[in-house]
C-alpha positions as CSV (number, residue, x, y, z in Angstrom):
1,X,25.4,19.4,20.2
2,X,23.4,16.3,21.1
3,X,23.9,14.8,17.7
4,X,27.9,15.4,18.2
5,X,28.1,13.8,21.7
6,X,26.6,10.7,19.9
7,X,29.0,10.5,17.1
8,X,31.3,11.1,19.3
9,X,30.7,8.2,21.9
10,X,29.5,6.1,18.7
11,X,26.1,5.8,19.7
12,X,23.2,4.9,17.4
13,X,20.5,7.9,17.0
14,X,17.2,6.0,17.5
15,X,14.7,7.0,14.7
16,X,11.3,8.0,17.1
17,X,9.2,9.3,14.1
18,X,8.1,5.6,13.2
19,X,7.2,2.9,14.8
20,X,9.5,-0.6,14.3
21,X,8.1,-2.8,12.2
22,X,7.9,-6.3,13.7
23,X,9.4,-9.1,11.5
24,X,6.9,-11.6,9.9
25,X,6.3,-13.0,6.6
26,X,5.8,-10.8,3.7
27,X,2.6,-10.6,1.9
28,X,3.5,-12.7,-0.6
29,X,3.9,-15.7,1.4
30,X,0.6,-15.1,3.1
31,X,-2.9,-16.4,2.3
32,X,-5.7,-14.1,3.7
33,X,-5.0,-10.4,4.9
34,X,-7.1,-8.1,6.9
35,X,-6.6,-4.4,6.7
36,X,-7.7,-2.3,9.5
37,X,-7.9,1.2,10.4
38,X,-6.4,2.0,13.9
39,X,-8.7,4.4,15.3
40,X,-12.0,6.0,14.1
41,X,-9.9,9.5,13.5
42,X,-6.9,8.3,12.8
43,X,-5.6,8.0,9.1
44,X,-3.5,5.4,9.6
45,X,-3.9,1.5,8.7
46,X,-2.6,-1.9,9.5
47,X,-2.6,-5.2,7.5
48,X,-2.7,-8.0,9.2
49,X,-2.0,-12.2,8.6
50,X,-4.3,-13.6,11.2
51,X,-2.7,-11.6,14.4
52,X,0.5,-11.0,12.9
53,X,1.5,-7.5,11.8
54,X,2.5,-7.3,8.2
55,X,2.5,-3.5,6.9
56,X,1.2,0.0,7.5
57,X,-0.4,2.6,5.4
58,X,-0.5,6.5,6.5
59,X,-2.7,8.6,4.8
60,X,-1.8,12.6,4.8
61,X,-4.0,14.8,2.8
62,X,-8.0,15.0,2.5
63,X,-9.1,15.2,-1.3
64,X,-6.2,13.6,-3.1
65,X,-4.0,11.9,-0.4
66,X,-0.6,11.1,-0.3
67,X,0.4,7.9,0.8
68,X,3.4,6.3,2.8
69,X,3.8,2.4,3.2
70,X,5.9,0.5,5.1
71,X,6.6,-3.3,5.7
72,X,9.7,-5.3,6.0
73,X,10.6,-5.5,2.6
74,X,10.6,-1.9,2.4
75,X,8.8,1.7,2.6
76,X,6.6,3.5,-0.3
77,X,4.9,6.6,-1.5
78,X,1.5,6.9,-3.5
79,X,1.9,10.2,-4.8
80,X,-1.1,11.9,-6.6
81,X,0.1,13.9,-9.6
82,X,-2.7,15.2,-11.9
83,X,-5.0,12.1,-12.6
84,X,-1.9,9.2,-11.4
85,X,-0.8,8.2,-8.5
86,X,3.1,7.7,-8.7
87,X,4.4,4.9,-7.0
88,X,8.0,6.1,-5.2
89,X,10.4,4.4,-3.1
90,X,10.6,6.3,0.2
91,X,14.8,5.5,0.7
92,X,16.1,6.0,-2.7
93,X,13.1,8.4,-3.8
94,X,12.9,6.3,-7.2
95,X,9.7,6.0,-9.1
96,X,8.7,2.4,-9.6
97,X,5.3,2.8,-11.0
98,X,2.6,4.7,-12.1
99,X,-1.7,4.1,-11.8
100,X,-3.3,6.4,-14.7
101,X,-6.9,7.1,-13.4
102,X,-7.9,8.9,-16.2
103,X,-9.6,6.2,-17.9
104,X,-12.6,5.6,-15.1
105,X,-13.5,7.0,-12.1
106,X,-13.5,2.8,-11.0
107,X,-9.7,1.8,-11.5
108,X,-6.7,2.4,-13.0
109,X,-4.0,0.8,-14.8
110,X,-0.7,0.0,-13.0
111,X,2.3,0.5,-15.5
112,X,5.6,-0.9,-14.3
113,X,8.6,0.9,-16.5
114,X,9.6,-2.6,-17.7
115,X,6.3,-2.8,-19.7
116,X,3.8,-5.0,-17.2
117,X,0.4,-3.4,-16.6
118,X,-2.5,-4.4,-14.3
119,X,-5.5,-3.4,-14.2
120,X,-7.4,-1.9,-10.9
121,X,-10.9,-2.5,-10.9
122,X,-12.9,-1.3,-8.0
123,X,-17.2,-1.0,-7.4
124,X,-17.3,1.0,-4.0
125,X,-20.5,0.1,-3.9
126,X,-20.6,-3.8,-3.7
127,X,-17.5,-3.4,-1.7
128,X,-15.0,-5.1,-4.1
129,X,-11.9,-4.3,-5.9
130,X,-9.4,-6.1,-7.4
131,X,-5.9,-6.0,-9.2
132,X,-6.2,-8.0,-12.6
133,X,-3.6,-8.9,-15.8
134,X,-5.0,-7.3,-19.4
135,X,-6.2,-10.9,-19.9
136,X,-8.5,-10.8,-16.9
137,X,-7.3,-13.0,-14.7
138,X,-7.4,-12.0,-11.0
139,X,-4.4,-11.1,-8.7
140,X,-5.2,-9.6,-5.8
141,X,-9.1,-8.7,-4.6
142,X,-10.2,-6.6,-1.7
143,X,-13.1,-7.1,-0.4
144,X,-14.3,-4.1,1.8
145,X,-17.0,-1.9,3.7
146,X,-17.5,0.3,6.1
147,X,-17.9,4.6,5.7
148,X,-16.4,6.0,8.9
149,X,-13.9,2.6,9.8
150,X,-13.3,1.1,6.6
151,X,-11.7,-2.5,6.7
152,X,-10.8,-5.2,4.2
153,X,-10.0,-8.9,3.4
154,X,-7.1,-9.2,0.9
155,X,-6.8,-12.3,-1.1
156,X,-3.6,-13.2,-2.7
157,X,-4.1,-15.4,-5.3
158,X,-2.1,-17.9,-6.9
159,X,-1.5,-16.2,-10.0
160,X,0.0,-12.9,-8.0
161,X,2.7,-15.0,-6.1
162,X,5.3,-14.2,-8.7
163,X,5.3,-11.0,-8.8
164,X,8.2,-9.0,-7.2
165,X,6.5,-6.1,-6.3
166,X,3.0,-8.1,-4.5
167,X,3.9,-6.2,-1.3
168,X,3.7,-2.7,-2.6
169,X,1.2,-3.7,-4.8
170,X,-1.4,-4.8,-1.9
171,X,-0.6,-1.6,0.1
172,X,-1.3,0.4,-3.3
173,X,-5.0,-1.1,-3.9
174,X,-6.0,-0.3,-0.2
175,X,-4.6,3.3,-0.2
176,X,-6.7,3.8,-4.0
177,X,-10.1,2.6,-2.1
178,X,-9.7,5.0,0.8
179,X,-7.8,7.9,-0.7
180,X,-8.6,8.1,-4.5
181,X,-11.5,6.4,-6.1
């Protein structure tokens, strides 16, 4: 009945399950990014460009998580399905990509249907990872620590500017380090 009285008077229905994202520059056009978690319990993460907010990742799940990403230029999934995460948009529900795991329990390879791959390479115990072409040369790299409150430091490179999908691909590498490798 709510819901009619607000068509009917032409009002906008507020969406309160998620918070606004605040407008800034997209990761792309950044130089260093910070990701953070937001509380010490909470699965939930921010990425920042010096104290600007620029995305969020939600983690639901404990052993294989699925994930849900949102910045301005859009909102994602990172959906586990056997050993690959599928990469989904969350308004049109389209897959867009998919990381095979199955060939090391330290990365993955990013296939995009029109035939790019990267490369994930993560060593959770130096506290690095980092997105790659099959030539080797670096894109993205995380550089991260911490068990209980993990954190990073995201560096764009050069190289990765040109890449359409750099914003999804920086929330993907952070939700592989804390939810699947």
């Amino acid at each position: 009945m709510t819901t009619q009285m607000h068509q009917d008077q032409q009002l906008r229905l507020l969406d309160l399950s998620t918070r606004a994202v605040r407008r800034s520059r997209p990761a792309s056009h950044t130089g260093g990014l910070t990701c953070v978690k937001k509380g010490l319990l909470d699965s939930r993460y921010e990425v920042r460009s010096g104290d600007r907010f620029v995305a969020e990742l939600s983690l639901r799940g404990i052993l294989r998580p699925t994930a849900s990403a949102r910045s301005d230029d859009g909102a994602w999934f990172f959906e586990p399905e056997g050993r690959a995460i599928v990469v989904r948009t969350q308004d049109r529900l389209r897959d867009l990509a998919v990381v095979d795991l199955s060939f090391s329990d330290h990365g993955g390879i990013l296939r995009i249907p029109d035939g790019r791959t990267y490369l994930f390479l993560s060593d959770f115990w130096k506290g690095r990872a980092e997105f790659q072409t099959p030539s080797g040369q670096s894109l993205v790299r995380y550089r991260f620590r911490g068990l209980l409150r993990p954190h990073a430091k995201i560096e764009i490179l050069d190289a990765a500017r040109a890449i359409p999908e750099l914003n999804w691909i920086v929330l993907l590498g952070w939700s592989l380090i804390v939810g699947s490798l």
